[in-house]
N, C-alpha and C positions, 0 to 999 in steps of 0.2 A: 393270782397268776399260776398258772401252770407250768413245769418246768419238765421236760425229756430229756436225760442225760445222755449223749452221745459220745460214740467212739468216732471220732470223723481221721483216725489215721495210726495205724498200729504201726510198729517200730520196732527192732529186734537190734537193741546194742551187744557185742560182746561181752560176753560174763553177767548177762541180766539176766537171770531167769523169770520165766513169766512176760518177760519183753516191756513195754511201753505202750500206754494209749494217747491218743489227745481227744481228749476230755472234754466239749463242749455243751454248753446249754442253749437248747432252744427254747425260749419263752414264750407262751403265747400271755397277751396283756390283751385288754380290751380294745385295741384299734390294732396289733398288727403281730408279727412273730420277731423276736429280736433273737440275736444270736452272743452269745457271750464263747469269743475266738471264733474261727472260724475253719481249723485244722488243716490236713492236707489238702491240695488242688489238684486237680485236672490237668493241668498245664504242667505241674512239677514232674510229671510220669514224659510228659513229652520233649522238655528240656530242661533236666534238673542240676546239671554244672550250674546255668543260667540263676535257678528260679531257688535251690536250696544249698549248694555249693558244698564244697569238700565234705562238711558234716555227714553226708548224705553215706559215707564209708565206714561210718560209724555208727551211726545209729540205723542205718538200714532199713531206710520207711518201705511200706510193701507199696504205696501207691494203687491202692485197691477203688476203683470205682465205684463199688457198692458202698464203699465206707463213705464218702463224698455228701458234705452237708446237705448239695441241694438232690443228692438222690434219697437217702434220709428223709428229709425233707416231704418231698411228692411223695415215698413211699409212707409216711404217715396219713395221708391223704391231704396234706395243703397245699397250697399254690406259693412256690419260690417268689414270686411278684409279691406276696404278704412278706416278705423279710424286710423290712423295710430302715433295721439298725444295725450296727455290729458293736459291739462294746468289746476293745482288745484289753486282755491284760500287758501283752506289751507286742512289738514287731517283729518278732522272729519268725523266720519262714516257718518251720513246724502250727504257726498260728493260724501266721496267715494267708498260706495259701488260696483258699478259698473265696479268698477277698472277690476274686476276677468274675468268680462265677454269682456272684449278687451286685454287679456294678452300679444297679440305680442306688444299691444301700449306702445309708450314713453311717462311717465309720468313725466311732467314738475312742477317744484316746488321750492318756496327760498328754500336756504341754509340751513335758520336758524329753517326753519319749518322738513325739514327732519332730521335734528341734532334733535330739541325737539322729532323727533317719536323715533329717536333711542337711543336718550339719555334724557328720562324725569326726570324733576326735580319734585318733589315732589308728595303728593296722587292726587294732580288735573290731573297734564298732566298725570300721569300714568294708571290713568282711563277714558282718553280722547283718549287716541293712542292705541287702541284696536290692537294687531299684528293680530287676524283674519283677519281683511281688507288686511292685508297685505300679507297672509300666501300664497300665488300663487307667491310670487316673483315677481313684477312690476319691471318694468326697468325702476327707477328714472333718471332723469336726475338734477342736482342742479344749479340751477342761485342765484348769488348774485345781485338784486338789486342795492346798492346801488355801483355798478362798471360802471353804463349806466350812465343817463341825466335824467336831471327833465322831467315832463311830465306834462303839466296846472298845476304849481303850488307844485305838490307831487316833494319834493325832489329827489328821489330816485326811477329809473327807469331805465328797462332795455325791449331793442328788442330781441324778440324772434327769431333771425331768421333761427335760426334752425331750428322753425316749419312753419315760414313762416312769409315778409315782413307783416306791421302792424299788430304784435303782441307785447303789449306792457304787461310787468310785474311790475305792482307797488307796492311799497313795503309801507304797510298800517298793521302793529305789532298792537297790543290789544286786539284781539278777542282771538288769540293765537300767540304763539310766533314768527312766520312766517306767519302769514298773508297778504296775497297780493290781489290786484285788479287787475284785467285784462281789458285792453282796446284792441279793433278790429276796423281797420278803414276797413269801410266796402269801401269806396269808395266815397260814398256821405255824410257819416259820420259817425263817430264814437259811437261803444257801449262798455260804462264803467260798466264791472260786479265787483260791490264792493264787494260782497262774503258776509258773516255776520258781513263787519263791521257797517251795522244796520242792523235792523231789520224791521224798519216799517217807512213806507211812513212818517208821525207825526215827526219822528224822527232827520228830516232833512229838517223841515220846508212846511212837505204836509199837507191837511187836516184831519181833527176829531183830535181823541189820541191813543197814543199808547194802546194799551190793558194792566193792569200792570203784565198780566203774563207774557209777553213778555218782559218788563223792568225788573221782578224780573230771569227772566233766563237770561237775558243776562246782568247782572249783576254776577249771580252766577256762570256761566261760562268761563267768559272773564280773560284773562291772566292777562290784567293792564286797572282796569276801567278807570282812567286817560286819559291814550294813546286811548279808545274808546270813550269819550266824546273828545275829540280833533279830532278825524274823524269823528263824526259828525257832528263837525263847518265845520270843512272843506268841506265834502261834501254837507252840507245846503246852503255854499255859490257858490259851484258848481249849485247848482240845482237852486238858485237864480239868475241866470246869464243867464237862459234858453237859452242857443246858441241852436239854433237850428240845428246845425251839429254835436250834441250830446247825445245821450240816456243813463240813468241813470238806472240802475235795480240793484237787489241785489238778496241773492240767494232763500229767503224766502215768500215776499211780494205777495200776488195773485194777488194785484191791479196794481204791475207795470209791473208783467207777459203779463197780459193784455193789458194795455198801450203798451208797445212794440211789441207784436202780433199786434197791430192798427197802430203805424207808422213804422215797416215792411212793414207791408201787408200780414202777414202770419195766417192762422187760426188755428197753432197748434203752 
């Protein structure tokens, strides 16, 4: 399988420099193109109180057209009608915006994460699970995680294969309540998209530091800071291990955007 790494929504927080990407992967597999997240929308430029909510002051999405999966998309030359999955790491608007503009796609997702969208517990998740993003009716489909096999170490793993062989969904709780990572073997190796369970290269043993707007948001977001300082050992000691039959990316970072556009081979 073939993987393009996408920027589908830049984002300019206070005191970040460098700003934010969202991080998507396009797949193409032998029957169809899947998307792992989905990034900014279309719709969020036209009513984004609605569709991304106060965040939207903070982190400062540019809501750029051209960045837009299914412009992407066509501009690589495929046909949007081939997208035919969506594998989320978890529901937050910055994901999934894009959801609206592939409505026949099947949208893949834990359990526990589509229970928190339809059942939140308290003002946090209830102002996290915006039903705009949702209001087109996506065709969820729900995996439990922890019914598969461990995956390097992650407990709690499951194959996708409904969307197709080497898709794994791992189940990585603390950013929010259903948070998961996605692994893709590409063939010559593996790409693991941790989603926001970090944020920043620093975070998991790369160079400089985090920015601390970035530790103070994702602190003040995060379901269970515990369970998200625990993913970050774990994935510090992944990235310590530098196997080289594996790529590490998350869905924010610009700097491992790029890293992985360089050991692709792809320039978008």
């Amino acid at each position: 399988m073939k993987i393009h790494h996408l920027n589908c929504g830049t984002m300019r927080p206070w005191a970040t420099p460098g700003g934010l990407v969202c991080h998507v992967l396009l797949v193409e597999t032998p029957d169809c193109l899947v998307l792992v997240d989905s990034g900014l929308g279309l719709r969020d430029a036209v009513d984004p109180a609605a569709r991304f909510g106060p965040a939207r002051f903070y982190v400062r999405p540019a809501f750029d057209p051209a960045e837009a999966a299914i412009t992407q998309v066509r501009r690589l030359g495929y046909d949007p009608g081939d997208v035919r999955h969506i594998v989320l790491t978890h529901l937050d608007a910055d994901h999934t915006g894009r959801l609206a503009d592939f409505p026949w796609a099947r949208v893949h997702l834990t359990a526990a994460e589509h229970a928190a969208a339809r059942h939140p517990h308290g003002l946090a998740e209830r102002g996290r699970y915006l039903s705009g993003q949702r209001a087109h009716e996506p065709i969820f489909v729900e995996h439990t995680p922890g019914a598969g096999d461990a995956w390097r170490g992650f407990a709690a793993a499951i194959e996708l294969t409904d969307v197709a062989p080497g898709f794994m969904l791992i189940d990585l709780p603390g950013h929010s309540r259903g948070h998961a990572a996605i692994a893709v073997d590409t063939g010559g190796r593996w790409v693991l998209h941790a989603g926001d369970a970090f944020y920043h290269h620093a975070q998991i043993g790369g160079p400089g530091a985090t920015p601390r707007a970035l530790t103070a948001m994702e602190r003040f977001v995060a379901r269970d800071r515990k369970m998200v300082e625990a993913n970050h050992h774990r994935l510090a000691e992944l990235a310590r291990t530098a196997d080289p039959d594996l790529i590490l990316v998350n869905a924010h970072d610009p700097g491992l955007l790029r890293r992985a556009r360089r050991l692709s081979g792809t320039a978008h």
